[in-house]
N, CA, C and O atoms as CSV, one atom per row, in Angstrom:
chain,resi,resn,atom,element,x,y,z
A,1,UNK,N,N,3.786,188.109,166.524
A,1,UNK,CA,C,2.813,188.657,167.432
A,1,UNK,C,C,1.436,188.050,167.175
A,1,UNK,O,O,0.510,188.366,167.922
A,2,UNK,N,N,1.217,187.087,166.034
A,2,UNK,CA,C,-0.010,186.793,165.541
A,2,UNK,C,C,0.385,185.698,165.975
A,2,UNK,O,O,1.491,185.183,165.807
A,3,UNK,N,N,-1.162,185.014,166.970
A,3,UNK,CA,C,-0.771,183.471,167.263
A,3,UNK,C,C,-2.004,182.922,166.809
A,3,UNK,O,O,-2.964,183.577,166.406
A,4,UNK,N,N,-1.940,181.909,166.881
A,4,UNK,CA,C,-2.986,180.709,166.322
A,4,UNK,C,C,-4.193,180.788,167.193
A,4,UNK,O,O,-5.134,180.308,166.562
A,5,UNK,N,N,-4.658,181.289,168.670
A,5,UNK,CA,C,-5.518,181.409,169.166
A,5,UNK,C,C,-5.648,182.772,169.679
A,5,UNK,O,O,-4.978,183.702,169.228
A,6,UNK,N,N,-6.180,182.850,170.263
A,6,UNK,CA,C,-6.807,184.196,170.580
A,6,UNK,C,C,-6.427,184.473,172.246
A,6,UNK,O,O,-6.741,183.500,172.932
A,7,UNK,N,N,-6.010,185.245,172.778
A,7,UNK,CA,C,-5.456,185.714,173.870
A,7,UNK,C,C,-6.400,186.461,174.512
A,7,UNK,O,O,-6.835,187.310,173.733
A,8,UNK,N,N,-7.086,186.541,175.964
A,8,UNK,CA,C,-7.222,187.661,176.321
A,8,UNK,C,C,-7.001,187.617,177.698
A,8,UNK,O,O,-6.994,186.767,178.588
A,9,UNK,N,N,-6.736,189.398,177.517
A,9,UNK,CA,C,-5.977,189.982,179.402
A,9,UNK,C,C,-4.484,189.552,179.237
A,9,UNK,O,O,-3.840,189.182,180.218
A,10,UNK,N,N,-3.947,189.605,178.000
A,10,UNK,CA,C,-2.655,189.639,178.080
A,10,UNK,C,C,-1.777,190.744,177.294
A,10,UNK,O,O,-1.890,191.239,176.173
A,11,UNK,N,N,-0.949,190.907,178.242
A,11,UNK,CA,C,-0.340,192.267,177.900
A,11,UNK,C,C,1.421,191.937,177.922
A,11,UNK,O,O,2.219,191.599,178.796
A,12,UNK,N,N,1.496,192.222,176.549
A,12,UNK,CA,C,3.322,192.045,176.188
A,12,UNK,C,C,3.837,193.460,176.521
A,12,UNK,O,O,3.725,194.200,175.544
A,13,UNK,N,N,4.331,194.019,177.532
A,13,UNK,CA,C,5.696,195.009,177.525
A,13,UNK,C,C,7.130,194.708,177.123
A,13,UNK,O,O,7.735,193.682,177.434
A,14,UNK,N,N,7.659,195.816,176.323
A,14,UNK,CA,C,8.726,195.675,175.419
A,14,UNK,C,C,9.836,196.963,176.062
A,14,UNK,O,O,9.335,197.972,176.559
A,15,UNK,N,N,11.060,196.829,176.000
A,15,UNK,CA,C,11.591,197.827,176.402
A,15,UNK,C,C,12.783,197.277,175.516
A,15,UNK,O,O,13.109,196.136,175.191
A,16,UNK,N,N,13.548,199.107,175.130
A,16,UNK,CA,C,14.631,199.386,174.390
A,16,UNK,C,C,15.045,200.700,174.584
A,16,UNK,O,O,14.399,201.695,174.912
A,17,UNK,N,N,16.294,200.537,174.316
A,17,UNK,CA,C,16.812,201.957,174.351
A,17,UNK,C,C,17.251,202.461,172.767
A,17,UNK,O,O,17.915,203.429,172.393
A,18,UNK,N,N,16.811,201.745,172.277
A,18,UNK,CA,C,16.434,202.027,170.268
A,18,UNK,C,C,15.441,202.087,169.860
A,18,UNK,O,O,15.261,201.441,168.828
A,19,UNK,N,N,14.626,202.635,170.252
A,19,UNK,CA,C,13.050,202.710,170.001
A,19,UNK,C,C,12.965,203.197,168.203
A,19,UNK,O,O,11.937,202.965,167.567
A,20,UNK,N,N,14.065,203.813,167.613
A,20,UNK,CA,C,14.092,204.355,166.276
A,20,UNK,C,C,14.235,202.851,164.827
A,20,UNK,O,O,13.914,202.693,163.649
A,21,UNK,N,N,14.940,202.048,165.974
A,21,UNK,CA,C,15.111,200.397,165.357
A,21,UNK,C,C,14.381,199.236,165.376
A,21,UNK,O,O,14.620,198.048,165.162
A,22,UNK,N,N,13.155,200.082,165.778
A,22,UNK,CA,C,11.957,198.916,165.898
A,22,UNK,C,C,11.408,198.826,164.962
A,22,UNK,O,O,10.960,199.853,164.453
A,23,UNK,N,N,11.175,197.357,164.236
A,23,UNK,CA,C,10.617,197.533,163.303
A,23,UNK,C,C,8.977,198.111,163.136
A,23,UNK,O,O,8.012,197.782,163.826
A,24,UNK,N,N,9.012,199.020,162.058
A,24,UNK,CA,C,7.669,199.515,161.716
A,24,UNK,C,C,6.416,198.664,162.256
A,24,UNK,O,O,5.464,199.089,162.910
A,25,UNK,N,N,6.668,197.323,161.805
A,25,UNK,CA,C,5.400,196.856,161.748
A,25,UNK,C,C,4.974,195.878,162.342
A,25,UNK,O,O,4.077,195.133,161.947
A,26,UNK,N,N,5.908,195.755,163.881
A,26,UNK,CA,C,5.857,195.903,165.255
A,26,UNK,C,C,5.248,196.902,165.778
A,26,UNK,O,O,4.704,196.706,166.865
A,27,UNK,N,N,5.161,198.328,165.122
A,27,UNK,CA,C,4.375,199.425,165.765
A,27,UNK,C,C,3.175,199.487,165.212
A,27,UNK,O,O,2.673,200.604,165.092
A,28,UNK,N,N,2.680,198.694,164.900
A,28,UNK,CA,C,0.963,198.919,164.172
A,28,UNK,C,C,0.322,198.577,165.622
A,28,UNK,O,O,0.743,198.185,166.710
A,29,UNK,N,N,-1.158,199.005,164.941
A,29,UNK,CA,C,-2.267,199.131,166.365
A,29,UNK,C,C,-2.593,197.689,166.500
A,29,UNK,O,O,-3.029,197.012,165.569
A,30,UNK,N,N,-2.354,197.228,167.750
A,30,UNK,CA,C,-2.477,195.541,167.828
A,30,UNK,C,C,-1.256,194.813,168.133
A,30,UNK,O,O,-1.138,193.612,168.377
A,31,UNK,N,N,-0.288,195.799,168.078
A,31,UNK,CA,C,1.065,194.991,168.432
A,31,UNK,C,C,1.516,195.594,169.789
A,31,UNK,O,O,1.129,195.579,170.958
A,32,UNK,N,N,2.704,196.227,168.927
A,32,UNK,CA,C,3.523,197.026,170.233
A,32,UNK,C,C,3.209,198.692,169.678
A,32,UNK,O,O,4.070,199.351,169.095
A,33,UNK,N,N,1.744,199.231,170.000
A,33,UNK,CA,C,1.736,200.298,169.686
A,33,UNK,C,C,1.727,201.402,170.875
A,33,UNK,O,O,1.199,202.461,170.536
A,34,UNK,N,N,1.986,201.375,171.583
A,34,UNK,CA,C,2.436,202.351,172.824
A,34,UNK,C,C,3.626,202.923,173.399
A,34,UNK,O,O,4.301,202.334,174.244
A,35,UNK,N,N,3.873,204.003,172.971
A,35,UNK,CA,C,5.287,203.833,173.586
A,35,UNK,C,C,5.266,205.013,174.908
A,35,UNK,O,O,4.658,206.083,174.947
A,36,UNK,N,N,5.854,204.600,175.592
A,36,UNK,CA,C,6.095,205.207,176.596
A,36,UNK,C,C,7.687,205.455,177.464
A,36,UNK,O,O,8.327,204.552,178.003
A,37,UNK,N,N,8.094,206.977,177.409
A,37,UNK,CA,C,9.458,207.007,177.838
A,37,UNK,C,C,9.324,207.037,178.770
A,37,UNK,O,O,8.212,207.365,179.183
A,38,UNK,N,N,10.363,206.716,179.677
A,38,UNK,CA,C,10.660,206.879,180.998
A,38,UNK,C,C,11.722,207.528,181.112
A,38,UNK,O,O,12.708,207.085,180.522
A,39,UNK,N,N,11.852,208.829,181.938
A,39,UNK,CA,C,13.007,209.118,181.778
A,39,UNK,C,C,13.969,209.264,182.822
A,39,UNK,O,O,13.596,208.692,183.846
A,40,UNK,N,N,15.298,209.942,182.942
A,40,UNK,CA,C,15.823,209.290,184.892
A,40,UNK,C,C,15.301,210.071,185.441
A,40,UNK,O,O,14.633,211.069,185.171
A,41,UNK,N,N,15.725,209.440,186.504
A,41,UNK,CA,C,14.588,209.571,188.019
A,41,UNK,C,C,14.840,210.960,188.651
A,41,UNK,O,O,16.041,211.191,188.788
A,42,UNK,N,N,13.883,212.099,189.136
A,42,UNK,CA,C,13.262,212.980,189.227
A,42,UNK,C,C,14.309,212.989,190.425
A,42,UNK,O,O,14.860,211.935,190.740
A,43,UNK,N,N,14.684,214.610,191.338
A,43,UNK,CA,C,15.167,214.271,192.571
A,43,UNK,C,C,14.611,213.474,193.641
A,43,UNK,O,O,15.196,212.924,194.574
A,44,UNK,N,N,13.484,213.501,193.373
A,44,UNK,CA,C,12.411,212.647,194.687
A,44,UNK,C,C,12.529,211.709,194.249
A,44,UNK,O,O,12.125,210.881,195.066
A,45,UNK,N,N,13.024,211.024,192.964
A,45,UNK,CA,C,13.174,209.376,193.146
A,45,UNK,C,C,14.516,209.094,193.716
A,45,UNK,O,O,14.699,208.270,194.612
A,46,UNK,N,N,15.380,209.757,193.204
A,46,UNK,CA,C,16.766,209.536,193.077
A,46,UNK,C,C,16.663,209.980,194.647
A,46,UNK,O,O,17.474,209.278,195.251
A,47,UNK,N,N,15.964,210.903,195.597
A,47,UNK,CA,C,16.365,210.969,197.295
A,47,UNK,C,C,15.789,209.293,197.498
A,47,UNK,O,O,16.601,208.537,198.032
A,48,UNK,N,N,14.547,208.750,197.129
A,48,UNK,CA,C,13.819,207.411,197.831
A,48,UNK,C,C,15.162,206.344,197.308
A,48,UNK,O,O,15.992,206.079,198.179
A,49,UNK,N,N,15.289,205.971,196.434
A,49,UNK,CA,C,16.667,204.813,195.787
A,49,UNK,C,C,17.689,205.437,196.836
A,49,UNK,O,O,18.217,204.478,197.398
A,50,UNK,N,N,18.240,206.732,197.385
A,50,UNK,CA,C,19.118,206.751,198.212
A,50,UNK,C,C,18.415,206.120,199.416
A,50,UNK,O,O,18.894,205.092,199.895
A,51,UNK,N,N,17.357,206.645,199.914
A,51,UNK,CA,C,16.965,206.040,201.025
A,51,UNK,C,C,17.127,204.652,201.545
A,51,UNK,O,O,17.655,204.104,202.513
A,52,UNK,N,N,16.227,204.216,200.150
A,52,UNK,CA,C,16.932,202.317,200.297
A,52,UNK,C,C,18.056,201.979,200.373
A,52,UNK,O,O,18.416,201.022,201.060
A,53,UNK,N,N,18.584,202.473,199.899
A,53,UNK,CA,C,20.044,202.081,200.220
A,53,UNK,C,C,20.620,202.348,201.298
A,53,UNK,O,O,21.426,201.571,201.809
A,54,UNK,N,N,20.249,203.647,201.883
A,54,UNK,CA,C,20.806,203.679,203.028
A,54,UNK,C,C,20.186,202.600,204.090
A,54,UNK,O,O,20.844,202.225,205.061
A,55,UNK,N,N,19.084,202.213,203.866
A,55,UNK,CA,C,18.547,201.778,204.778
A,55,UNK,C,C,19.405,200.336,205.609
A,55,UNK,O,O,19.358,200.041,206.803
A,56,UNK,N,N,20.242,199.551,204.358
A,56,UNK,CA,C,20.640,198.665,204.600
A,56,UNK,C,C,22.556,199.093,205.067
A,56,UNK,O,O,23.251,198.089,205.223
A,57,UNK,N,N,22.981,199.907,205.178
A,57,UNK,CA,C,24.151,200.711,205.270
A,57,UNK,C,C,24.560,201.830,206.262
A,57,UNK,O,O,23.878,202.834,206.467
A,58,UNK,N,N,25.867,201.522,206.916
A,58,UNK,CA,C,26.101,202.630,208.004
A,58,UNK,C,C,26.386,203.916,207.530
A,58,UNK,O,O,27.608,204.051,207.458
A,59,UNK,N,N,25.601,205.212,207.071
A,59,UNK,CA,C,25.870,206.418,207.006
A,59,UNK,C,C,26.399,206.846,208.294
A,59,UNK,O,O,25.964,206.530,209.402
A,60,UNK,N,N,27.493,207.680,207.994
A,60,UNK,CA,C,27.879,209.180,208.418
A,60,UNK,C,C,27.590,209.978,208.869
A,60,UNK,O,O,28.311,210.819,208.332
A,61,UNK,N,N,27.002,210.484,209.554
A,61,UNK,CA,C,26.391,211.720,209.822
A,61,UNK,C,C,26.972,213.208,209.083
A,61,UNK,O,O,26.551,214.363,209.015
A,62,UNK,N,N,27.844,212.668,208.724
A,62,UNK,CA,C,28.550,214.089,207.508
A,62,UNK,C,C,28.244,213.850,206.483
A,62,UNK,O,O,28.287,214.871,205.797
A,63,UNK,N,N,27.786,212.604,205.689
A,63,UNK,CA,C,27.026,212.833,204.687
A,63,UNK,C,C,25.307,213.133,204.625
A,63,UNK,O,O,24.360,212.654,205.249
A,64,UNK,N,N,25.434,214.289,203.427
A,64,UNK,CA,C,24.291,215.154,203.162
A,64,UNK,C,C,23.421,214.658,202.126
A,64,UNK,O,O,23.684,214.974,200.965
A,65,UNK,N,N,22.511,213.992,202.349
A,65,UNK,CA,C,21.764,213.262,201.365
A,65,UNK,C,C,21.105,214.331,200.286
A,65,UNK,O,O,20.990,213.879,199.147
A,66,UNK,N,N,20.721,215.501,200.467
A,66,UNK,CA,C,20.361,216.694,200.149
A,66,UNK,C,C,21.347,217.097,198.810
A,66,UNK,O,O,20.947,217.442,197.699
A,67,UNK,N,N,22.896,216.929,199.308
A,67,UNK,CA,C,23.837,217.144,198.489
A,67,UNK,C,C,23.849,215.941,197.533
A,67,UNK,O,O,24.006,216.297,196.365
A,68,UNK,N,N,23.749,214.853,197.674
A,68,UNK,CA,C,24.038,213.904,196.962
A,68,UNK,C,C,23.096,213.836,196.043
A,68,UNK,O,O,23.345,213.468,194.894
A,69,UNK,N,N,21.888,214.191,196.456
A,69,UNK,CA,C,20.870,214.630,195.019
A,69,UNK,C,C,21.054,215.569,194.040
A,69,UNK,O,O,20.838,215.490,192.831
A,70,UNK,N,N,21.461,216.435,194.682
A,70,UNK,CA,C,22.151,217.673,193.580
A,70,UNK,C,C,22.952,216.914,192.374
A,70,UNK,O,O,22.864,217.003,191.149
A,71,UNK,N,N,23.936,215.975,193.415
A,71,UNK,CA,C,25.076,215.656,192.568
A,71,UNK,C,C,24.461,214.603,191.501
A,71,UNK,O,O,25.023,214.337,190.438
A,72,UNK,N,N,23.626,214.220,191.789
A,72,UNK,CA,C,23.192,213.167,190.795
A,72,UNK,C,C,22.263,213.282,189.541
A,72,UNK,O,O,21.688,212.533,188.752
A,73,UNK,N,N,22.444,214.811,189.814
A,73,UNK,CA,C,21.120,215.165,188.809
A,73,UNK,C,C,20.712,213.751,187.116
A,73,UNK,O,O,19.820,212.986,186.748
A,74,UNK,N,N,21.614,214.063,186.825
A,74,UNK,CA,C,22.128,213.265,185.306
A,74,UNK,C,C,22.367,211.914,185.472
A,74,UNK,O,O,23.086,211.388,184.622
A,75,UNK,N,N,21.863,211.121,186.511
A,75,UNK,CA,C,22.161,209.582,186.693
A,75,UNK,C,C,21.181,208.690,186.495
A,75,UNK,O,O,20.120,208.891,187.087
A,76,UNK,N,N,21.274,207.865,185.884
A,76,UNK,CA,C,20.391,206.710,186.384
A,76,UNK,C,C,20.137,205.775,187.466
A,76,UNK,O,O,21.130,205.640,188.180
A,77,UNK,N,N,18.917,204.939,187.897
A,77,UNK,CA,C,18.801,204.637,189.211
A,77,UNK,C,C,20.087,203.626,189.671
A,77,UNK,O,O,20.500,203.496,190.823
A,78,UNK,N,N,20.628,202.921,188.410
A,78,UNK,CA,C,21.176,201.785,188.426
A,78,UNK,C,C,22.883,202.949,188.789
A,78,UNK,O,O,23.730,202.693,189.645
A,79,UNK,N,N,22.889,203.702,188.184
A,79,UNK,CA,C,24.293,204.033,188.687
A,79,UNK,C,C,24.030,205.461,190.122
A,79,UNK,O,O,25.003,206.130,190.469
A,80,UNK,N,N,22.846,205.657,190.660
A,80,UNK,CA,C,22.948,205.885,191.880
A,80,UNK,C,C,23.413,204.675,192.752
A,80,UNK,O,O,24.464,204.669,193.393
A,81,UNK,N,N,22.473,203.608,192.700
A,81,UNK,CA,C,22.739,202.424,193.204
A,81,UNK,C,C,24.607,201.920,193.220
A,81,UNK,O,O,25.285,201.443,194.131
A,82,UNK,N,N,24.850,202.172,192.250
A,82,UNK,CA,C,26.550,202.254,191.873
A,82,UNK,C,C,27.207,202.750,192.761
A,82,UNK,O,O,28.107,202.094,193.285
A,83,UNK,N,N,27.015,203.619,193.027
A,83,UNK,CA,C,27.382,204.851,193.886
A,83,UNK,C,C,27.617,204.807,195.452
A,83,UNK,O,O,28.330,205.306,196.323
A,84,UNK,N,N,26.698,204.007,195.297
A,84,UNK,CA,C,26.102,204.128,196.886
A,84,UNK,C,C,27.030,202.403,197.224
A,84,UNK,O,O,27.510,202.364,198.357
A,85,UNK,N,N,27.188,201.552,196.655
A,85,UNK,CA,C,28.130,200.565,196.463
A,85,UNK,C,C,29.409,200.455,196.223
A,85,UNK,O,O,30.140,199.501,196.488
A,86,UNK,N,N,29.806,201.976,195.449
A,86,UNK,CA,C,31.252,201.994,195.407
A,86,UNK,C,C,31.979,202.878,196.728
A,86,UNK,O,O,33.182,202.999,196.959
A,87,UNK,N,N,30.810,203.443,197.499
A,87,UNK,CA,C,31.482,204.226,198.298
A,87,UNK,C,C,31.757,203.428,199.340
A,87,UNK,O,O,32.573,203.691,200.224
A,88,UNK,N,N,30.916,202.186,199.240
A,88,UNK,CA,C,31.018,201.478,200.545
A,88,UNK,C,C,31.939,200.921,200.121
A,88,UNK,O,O,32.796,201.299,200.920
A,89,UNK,N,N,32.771,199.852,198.982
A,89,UNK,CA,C,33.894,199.476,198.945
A,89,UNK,C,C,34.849,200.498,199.292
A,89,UNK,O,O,35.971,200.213,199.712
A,90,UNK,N,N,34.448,201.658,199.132
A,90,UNK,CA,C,36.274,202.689,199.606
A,90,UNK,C,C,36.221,202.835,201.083
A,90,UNK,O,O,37.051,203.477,201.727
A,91,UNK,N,N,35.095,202.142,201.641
A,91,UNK,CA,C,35.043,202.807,202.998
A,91,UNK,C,C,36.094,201.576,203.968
A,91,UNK,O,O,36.895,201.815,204.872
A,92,UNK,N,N,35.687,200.210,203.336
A,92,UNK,CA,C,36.000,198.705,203.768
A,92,UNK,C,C,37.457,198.846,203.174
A,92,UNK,O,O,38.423,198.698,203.924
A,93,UNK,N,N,37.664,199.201,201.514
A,93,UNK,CA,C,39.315,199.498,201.419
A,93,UNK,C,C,40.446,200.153,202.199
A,93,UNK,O,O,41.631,199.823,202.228
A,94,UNK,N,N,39.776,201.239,202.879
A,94,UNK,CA,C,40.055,202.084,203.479
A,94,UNK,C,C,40.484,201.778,204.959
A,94,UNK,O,O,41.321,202.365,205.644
A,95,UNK,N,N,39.523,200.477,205.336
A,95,UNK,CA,C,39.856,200.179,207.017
A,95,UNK,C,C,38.861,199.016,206.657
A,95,UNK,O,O,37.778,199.112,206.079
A,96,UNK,N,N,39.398,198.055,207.070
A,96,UNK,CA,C,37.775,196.909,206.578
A,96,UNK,C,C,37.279,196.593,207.762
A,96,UNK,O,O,36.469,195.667,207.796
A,97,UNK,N,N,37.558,197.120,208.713
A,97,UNK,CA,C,36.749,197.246,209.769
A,97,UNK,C,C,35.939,198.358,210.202
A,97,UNK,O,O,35.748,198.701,211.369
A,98,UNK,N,N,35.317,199.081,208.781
A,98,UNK,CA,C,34.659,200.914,208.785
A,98,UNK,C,C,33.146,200.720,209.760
A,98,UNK,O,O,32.379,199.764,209.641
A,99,UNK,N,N,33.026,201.502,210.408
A,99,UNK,CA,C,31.556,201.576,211.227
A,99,UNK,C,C,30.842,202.100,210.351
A,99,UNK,O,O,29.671,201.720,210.315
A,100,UNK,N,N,31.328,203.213,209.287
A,100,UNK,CA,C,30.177,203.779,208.349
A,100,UNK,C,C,31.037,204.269,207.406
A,100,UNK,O,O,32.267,204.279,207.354
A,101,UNK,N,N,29.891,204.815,206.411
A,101,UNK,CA,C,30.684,205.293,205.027
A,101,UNK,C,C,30.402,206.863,205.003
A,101,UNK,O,O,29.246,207.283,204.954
A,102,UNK,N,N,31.235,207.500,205.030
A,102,UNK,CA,C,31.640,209.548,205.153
A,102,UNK,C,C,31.598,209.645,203.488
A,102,UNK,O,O,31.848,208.962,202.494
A,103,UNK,N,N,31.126,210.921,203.858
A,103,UNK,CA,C,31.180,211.426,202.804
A,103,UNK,C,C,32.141,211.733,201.663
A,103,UNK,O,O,31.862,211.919,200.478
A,104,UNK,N,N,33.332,211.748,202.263
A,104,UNK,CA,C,34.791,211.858,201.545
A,104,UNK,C,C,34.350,210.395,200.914
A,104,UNK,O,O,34.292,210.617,199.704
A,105,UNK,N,N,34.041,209.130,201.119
A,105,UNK,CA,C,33.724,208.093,199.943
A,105,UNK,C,C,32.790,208.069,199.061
A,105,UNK,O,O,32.679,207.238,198.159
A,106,UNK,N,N,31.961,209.132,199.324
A,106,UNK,CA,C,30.490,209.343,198.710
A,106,UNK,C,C,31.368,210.101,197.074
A,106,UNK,O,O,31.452,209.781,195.889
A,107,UNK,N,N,32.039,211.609,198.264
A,107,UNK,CA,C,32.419,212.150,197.015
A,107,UNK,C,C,33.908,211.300,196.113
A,107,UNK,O,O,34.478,211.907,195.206
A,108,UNK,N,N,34.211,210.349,196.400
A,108,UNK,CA,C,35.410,209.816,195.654
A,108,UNK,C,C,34.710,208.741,195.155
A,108,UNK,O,O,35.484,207.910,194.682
A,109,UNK,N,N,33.374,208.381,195.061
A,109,UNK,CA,C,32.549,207.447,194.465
A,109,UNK,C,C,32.211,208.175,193.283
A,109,UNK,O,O,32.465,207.869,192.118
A,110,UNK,N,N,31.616,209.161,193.714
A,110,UNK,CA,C,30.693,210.263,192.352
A,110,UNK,C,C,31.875,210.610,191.526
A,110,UNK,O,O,31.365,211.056,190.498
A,111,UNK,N,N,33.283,210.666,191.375
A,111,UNK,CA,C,34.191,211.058,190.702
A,111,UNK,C,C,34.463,209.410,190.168
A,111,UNK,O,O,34.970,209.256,189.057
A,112,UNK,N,N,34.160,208.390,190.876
A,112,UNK,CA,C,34.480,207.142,189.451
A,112,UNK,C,C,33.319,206.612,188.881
A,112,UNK,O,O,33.462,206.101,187.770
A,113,UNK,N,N,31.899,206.612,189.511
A,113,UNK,CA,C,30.894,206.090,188.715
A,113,UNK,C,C,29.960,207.797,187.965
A,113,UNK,O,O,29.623,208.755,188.662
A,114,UNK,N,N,29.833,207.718,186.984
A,114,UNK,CA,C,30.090,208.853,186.325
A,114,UNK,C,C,28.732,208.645,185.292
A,114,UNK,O,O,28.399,207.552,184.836
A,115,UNK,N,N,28.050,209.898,185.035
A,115,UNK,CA,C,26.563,209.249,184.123
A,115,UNK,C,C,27.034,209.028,182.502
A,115,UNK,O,O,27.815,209.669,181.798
A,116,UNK,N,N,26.242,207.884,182.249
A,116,UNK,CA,C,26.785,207.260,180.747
A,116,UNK,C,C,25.796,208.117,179.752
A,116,UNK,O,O,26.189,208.440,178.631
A,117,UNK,N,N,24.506,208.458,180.227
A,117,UNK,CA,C,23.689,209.059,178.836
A,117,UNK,C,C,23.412,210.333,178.806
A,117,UNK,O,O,22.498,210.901,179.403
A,118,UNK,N,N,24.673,211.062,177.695
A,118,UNK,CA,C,24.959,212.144,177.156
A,118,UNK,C,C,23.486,212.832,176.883
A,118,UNK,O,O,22.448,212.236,176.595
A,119,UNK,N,N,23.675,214.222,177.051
A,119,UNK,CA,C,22.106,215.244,177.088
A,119,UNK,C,C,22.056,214.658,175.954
A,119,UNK,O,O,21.203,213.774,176.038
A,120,UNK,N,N,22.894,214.703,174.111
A,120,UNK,CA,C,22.302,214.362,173.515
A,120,UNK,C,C,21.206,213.395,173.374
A,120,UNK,O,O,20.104,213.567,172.855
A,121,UNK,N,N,21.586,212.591,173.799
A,121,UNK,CA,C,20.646,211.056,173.823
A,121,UNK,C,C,19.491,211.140,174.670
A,121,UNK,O,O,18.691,210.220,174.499
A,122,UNK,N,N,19.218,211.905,175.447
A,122,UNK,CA,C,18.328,212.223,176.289
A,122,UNK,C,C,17.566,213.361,175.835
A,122,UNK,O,O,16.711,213.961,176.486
A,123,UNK,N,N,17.906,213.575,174.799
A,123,UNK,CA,C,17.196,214.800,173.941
A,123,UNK,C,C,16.402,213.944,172.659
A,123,UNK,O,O,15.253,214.090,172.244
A,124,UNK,N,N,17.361,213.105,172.258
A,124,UNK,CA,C,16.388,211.827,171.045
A,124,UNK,C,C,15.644,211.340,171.629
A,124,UNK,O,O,14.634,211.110,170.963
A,125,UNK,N,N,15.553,210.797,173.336
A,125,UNK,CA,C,14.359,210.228,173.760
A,125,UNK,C,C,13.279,210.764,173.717
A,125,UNK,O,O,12.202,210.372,173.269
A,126,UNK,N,N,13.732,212.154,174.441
A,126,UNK,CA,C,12.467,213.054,174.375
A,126,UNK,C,C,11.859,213.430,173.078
A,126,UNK,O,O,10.700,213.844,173.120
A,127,UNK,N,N,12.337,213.366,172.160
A,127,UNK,CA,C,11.595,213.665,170.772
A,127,UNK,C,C,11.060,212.660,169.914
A,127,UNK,O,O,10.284,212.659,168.958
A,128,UNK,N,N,11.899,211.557,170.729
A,128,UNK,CA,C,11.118,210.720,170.001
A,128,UNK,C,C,9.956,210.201,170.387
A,128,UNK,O,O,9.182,209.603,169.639
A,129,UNK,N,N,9.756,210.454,171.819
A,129,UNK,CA,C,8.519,210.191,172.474
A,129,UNK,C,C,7.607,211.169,171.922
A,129,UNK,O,O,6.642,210.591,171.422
A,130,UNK,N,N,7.528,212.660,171.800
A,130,UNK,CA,C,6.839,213.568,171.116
A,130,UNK,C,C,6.275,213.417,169.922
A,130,UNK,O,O,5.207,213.924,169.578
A,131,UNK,N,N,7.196,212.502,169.063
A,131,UNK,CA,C,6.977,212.160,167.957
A,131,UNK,C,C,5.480,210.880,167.742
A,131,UNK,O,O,4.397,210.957,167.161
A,132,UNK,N,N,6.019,210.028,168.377
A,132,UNK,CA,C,5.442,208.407,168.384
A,132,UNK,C,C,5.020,207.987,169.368
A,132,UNK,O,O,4.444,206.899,169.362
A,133,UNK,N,N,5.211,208.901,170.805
A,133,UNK,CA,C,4.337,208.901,171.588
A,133,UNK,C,C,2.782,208.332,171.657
A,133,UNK,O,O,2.387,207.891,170.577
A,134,UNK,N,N,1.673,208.260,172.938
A,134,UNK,CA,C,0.690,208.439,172.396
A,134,UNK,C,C,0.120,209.719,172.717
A,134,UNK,O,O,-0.947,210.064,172.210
């Protein structure tokens, strides 16, 4: 992190999902001393990431975007996005000539792409941000 000249207006962002494996002294003031969690996306993000997606995609009129937020409480953006991609393959498997994707693929999507980060782990983020936060 120490270079031979002097830098300015430059800003290194670092991202991990081991924030506990960073070395110490990488976290001194002058390095990488900020940490900031992010954590998954709120229902109002997770409705806008549906939005985009729909935007490019033939919905249903039987699917309930309303519902599909519920269902996603515990997801990340990358496996909403999943979601919204696997339903459209069941829709094209299904008839590959589909005008749109129903909800019966929405819900047989949400039963195979499934959230990977256990409350535990989402409980170390949060504390560890509390901790080492700024």
């Amino acid at each position: 992190m120490d270079g031979i000249e002097q830098l300015k207006d430059v800003t290194v962002l670092a991202a991990t999902n081991l924030p506990d494996r960073i070395d110490k002294a990488l976290m001194r003031r002058g390095r990488i001393d900020r940490i900031i969690y992010v954590p998954l996306p709120d229902a109002a993000t997770r409705k806008e990431i549906f939005n985009l997606q729909f935007h490019s995609m033939p919905i249903s009129q039987d699917v309930d975007l309303n519902e599909l937020i519920l269902q996603t409480d515990t997801y990340s953006g990358a496996e909403v996005i999943a979601i919204c991609k696997e339903a459209a393959l069941l829709a094209l498997e299904e008839d590959i000539k589909a005008k749109c994707i129903r909800k019966k693929h929405f819900t047989q999507a949400l039963s195979t792409v499934t959230p990977r980060i256990p409350e535990s782990l989402r409980r170390f983020y949060e504390e560890y941000q509390e901790k080492n936060g700024p």
